[in-house]
N, C-alpha and C positions, 0 to 999 in steps of 0.2 A: 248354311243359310238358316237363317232363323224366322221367315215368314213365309206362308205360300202364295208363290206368283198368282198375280193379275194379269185375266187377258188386257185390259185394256186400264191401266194403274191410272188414278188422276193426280194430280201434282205434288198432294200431301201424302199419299198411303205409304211409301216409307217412313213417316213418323209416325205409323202406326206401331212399330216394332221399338222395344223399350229398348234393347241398345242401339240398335244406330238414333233414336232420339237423344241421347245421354253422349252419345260423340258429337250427334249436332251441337249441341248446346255447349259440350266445349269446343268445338269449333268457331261455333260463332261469338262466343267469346275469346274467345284465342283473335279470333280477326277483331274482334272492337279493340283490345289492343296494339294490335300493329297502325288501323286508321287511327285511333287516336295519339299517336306516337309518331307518324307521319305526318297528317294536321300542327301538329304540336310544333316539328322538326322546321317543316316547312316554311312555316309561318314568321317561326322566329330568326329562320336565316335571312329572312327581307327585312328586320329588323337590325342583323349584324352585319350586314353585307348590301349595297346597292347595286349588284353584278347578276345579271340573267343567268350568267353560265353558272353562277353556284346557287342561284334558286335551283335549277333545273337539275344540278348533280346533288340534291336530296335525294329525289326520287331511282337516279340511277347508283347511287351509295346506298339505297333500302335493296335494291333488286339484282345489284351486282354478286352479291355473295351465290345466290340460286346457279347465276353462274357457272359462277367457280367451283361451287361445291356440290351441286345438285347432283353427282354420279357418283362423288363416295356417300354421302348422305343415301342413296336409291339404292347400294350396295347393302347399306349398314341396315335399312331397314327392311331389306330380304333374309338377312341371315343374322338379326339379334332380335331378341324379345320386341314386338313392335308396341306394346302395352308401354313399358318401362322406357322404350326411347320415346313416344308422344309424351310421358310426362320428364323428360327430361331436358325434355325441347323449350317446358316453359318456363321450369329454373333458368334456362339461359336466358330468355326475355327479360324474367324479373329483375334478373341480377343487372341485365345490363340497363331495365328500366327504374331502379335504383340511385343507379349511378348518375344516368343524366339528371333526377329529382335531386342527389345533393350536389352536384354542379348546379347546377341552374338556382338553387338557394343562393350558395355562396355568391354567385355573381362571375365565375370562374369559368365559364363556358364559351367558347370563340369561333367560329367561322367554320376551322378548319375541326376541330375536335368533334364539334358537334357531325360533320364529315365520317369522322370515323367512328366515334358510336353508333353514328344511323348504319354504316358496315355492320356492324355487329351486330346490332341490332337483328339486319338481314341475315345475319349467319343462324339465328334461331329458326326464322322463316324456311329458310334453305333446307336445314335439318326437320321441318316441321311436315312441309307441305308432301314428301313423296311417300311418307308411313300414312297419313292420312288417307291420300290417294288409294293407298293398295288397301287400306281396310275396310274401305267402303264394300268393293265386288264382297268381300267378305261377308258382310254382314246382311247382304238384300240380294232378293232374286234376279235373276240376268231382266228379266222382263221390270222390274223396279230400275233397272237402272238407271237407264237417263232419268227420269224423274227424282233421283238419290240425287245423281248428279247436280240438276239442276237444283233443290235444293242445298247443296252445296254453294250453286251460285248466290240463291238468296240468303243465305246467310252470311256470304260475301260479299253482297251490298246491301242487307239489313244494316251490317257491322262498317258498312260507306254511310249510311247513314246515321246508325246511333254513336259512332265513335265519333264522327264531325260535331254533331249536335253536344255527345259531351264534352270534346276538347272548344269547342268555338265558346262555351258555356263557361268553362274556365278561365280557357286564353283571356274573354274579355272582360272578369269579374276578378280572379286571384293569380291568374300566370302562368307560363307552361310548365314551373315547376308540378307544382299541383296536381298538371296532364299525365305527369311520369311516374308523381307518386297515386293514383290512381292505378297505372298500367302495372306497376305492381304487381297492386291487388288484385285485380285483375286476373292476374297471372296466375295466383295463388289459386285462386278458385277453379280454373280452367285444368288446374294439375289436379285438384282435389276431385273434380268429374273423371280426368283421367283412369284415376286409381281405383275410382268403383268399377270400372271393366273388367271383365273377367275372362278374358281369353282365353278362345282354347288351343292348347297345346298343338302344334301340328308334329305328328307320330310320321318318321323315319328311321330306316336302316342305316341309313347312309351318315355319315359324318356331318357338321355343316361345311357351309361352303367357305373358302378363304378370301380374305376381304377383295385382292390384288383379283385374282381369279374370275370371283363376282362382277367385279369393273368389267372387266376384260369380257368375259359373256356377254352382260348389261349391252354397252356399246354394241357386242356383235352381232347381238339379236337386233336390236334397230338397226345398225347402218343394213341388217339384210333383208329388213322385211318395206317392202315397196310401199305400203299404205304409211309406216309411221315414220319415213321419209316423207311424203304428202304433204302429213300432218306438220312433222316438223317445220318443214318450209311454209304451211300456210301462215303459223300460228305466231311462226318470227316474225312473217311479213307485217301480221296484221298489227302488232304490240309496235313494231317499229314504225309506222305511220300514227297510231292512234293515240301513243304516249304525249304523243305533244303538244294536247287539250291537259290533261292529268299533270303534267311537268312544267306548264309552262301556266297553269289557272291562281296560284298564287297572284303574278302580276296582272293578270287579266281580272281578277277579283281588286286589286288597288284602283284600278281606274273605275270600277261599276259602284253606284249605291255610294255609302258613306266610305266605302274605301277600307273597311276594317274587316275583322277577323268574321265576323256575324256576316258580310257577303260571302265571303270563301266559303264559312260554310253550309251558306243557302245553295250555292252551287253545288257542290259535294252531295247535299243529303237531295237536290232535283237527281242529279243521276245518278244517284244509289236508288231515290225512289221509284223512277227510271224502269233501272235493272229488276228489281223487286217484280214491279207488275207482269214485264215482259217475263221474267222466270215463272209464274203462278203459270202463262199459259203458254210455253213453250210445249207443252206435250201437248196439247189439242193442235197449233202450230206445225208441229213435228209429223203428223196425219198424214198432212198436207200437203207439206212441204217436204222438197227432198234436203238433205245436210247440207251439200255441195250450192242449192241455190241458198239456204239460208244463211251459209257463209259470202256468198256475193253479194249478197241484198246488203247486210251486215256491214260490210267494208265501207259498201257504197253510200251507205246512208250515213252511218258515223261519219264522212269525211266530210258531207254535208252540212251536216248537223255541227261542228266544229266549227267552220266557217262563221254558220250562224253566230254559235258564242262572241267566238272573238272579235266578229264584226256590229254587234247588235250596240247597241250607243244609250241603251237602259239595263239594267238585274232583270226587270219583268221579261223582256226577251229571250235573255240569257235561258233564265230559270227553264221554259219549257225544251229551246233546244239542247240544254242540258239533259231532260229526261229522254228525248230522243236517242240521244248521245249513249245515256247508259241502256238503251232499250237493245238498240244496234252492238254493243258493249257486250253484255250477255248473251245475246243472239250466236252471235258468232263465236266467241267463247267455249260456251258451253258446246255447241253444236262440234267443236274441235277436240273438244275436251272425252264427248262421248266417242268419236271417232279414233280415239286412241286408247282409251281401255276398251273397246271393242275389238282390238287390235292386238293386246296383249294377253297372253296366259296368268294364270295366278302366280306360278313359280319367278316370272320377271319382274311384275306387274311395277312395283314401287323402283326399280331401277329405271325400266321405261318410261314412266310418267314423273320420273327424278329429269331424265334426257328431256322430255318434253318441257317440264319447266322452266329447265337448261333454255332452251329454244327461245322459250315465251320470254322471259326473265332478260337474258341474251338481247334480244332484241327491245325489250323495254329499256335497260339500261343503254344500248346504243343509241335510240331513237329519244332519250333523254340530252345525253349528249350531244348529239347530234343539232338536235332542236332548238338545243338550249344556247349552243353556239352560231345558230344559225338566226336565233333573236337578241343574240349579243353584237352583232355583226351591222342587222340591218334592224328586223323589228318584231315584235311579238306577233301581230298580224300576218306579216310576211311568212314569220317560220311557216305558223298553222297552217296557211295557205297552201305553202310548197306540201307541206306532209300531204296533206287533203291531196292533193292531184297528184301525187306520185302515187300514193298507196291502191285509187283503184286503177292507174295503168300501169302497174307491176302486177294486178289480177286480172287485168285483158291479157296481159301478157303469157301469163301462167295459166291461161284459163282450161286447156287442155288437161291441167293435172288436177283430176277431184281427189277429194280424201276421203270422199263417202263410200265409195267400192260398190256393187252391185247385191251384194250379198256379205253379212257377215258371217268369219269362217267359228266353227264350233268350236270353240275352243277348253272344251270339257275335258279335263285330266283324264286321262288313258295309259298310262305306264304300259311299258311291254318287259322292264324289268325280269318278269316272272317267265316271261316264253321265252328269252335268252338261255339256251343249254351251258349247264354249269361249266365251268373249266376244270381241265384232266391235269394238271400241273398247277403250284401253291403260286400266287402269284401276291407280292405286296404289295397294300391300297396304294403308293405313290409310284409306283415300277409300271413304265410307260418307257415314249408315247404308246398307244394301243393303235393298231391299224384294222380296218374292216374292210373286207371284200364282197362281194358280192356279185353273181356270173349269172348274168343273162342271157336265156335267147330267143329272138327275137324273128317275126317274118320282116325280111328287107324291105321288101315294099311300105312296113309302118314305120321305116328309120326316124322320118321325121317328126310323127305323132311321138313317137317316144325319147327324142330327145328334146321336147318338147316339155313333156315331163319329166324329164332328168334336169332339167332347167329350174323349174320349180322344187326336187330333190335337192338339188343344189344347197338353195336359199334356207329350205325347211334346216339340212342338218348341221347348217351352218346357223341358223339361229338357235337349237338347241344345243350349240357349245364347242362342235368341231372344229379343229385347227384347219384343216385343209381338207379338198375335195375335187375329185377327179374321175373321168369316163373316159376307158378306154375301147377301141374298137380291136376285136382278137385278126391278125391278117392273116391266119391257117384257116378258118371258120367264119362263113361270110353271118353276118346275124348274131355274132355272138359280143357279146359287152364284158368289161368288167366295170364296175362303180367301187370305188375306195373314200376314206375318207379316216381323219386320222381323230384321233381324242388326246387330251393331254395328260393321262395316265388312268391307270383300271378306276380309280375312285369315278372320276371324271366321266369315263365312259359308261359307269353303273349307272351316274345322277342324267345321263343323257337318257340313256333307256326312261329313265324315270319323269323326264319333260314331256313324252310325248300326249298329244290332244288327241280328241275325235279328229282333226284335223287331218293331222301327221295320220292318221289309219285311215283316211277315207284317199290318202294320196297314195300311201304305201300300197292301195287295194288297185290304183292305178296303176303304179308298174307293175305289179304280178301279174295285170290284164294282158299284156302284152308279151310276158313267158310265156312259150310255146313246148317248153321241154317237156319229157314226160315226171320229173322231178323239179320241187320247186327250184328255184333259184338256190346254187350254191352258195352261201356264208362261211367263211372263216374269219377266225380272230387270232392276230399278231401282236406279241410284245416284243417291243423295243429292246436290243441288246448294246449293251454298252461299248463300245469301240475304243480300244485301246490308241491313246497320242501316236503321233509318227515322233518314231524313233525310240518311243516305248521299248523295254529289252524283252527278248520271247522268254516265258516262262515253260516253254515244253520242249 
């Protein structure tokens, strides 16, 4: 951490700290090129194309790759240099924003290619957005964080607004080439901020981790922790109703105003502006309000506010329910967005908020499709409509599952590596699986307060990495337990030791409350022996 926590942080005091200002600002230029590259994309496919359903698969061919790829990208930026892949992330923009600037010179560029650049395109994004994520907790105090965050947001729709204003500036003076050889530049710069970072090394025993491996944790720790399940579902939900203002405002901008590029992007920069204002006071907001209601409010009002747009029969109408739009926009966003690095440990953090993007991402490219087929069918109005009144009765529906949780758990590194008693026999870092045991005992009468917390044991050592997990009851000894639980070999089983939080210890301090023996709970540790094939010849 490079700054000391504020009790009570106001919106900007994370730019008080010289590096996370110096990542904002390639941040936020990192994002003026992707909106001005989408603007650009967009725009120009109403021009190659009169078919809704390929206006709208711009937007899901920008956000499809996050997809796809958003869990080896959350891998790779846990266990490579995260310095050197942010700036590697915007080589890949430049180059591919290159390419559409000398297509688009030539006159060479078509329907369908421009399709697959704008892929590509999103494959930089994909790789960009989950080393981002994880470096932020890094550089600011837990207490800065949602306001880091939110920040973040504003410079996610600073960069909705200056990227529209510079592409719509081009689009209808010099061309979308122009837009591309900008983003470029762009680009260049946004690496060159990268490189003055200076990270610092994070100091281990332990080997890294292997890419396959990483995935394979990543996932396990989300599908087992109950809140960034929550989150995931909320934040699908909300991207797959709200996409289809954002996917489908191209053709809604043809019919408002002069009908050109300059309305599109008067739209654009109302709910970038929108978002901006409501980001400045999301922390006074946040007081307030609890997460969970400012994620319902959020749905509610965006589907609203949509409506409005598509219905309103001037720009000047549009204009304000567009700010709305992006107010409701960040609201909910970011409010999901904190609820999931609050969620996460530092060790996962860019894999998990890779899955989340996953999520987000997921569901904006479906609810592109979706939408976009759904105004190709009948009508632009129509679609927005259906989205608007499905999206809040799919959150009556779910309304039982909050993602705000009652309490955030401490998720402060705590390793117990060191109070593991060495092993009496040579054992080699890949020679597994490795098995744990562990003998409790227990008054009967608490059986079900304590399998209550074996329950949550469960979850815990299964999100830091374990294959399998099991409680058994002893039937010679009433009250006695065994807990097992397997690791995928000694490396694996060290780096576990090495995951644990204040969390993990204040649970672990839980079952030992419940050991009644006059010796703590028994531990041993098993390795794996190799088992000879059937029909193998005996060697002895």
């Amino acid at each position: 951490m490079t700054s000391a926590p504020t009790e009570n942080p106001s919106a900007l005091a994370p730019l008080r700290d010289a590096v996370f200002r110096m990542l904002w600002l390639a941040w936020l230029t990192a994002n003026v090129t992707m909106w001005m590259n989408e603007v650009a994309s967009a725009w120009l496919m109403t021009s190659l194309t009169d078919s809704a359903f390929m206006v709208a698969m711009v937007q899901a061919a920008s956000t499809l790759p996050v997809f796809v790829l958003g869990l080896p990208s959350g891998a790779l930026a846990d266990i490579v240099d995260r310095r050197r892949y942010f700036a590697v992330t915007q080589v890949w923009v430049g180059a591919i924003a290159i390419i559409l600037a000398a297509l688009s010179f030539t006159g060479l560029l078509s329907a369908q290619l421009l399709l697959v650049l704008t892929f590509a395109n999103g494959i930089g994004m994909a790789m960009r957005w989950p080393v981002f994520a994880a470096i932020v907790p890094d550089v600011v105090p837990r207490a800065d964080l949602p306001a880091a965050l939110a920040l973040n947001g504003i410079a996610m729709n600073m960069s909705r607004v200056i990227g529209p204003v510079i592409a719509g500036a081009l689009l209808a003076s010099v061309g979308s080439a122009y837009v591309y050889l900008l983003n470029a530049v762009l680009a260049v710069i946004a690496f060159m901020l990268i490189l003055r970072w200076r990270s610092e090394p994070v100091v281990s025993a332990l080997p890294g981790e292997r890419f396959f491996a990483a995935m394979r944790v990543g996932l396990q720790h989300v599908t087992q922790s109950p809140r960034m399940r929550v989150v995931l579902m909320r934040i699908f939900l909300f991207f797959l109703q709200s996409v289809s203002l954002t996917a489908l405002l191209p053709l809604i901008a043809r019919r408002l105003g002069d009908g050109g590029p300059g309305t599109f992007t008067t739209l654009l920069v109302a709910m970038g502006g929108g978002a901006v204002a409501m980001a400045l006071n999301l922390t006074r907001l946040r007081q307030r309000i609890r997460r969970d209601t400012m994620v319902y409010w959020g749905v509610c009002v965006h589907a609203v506010a949509a409506v409005a747009v598509v219905l309103s029969p001037t720009l000047w109408l549009a204009v304000p329910a567009m700010a709305v739009a992006g107010m409701a926009w960040i609201a909910t966003a970011n409010s999901l967005t904190v609820a999931a690095q609050l969620a996460l440990p530092n060790w996962v953090r860019a894999r998990g908020m890779s899955i989340y993007q996953m999520a987000l991402m997921g569901g904006s490219a479906a609810g592109a499709a979706l939408w976009g087929y759904v105004a190709n069918v009948s009508s632009v109005p129509t679609s927005i409509i259906a989205a608007a009144v499905i999206g809040p009765l799919v959150l009556l529906l779910t309304r039982h599952h909050g993602a705000g949780g009652v309490v955030d758990e401490d998720l402060t590194p705590t390793p117990v590596s060191a109070t593991a008693p060495p092993p009496v026999i040579d054992i080699a870092p890949n020679e597994g699986p490795v098995m744990v045991t562990v003998e409790y005992l227990i008054d009967p009468a608490q059986a079900q307060a304590f399998n209550a917390v074996m329950q949550q044991t469960r979850l815990a050592r299964l999100r830091q990495g374990a294959l399998s997990w099991g409680l058994f009851r002893d039937t010679s000894l009433e009250g006695r337990y065994i807990e097992y639980f397997l690791d995928e070999n000694w490396i694996e089983h060290q780096r576990r030791l090495a995951r644990f939080t204040a969390a993990d210890i204040g649970l672990r301090n839980r079952r030992l409350s419940f050991h009644i023996g006059t010796e703590p709970p028994r531990t041993r540790r098993y390795i794996g022996e190799p088992i000879r094939g059937f029909g193998a010849p005996d060697e002895g």
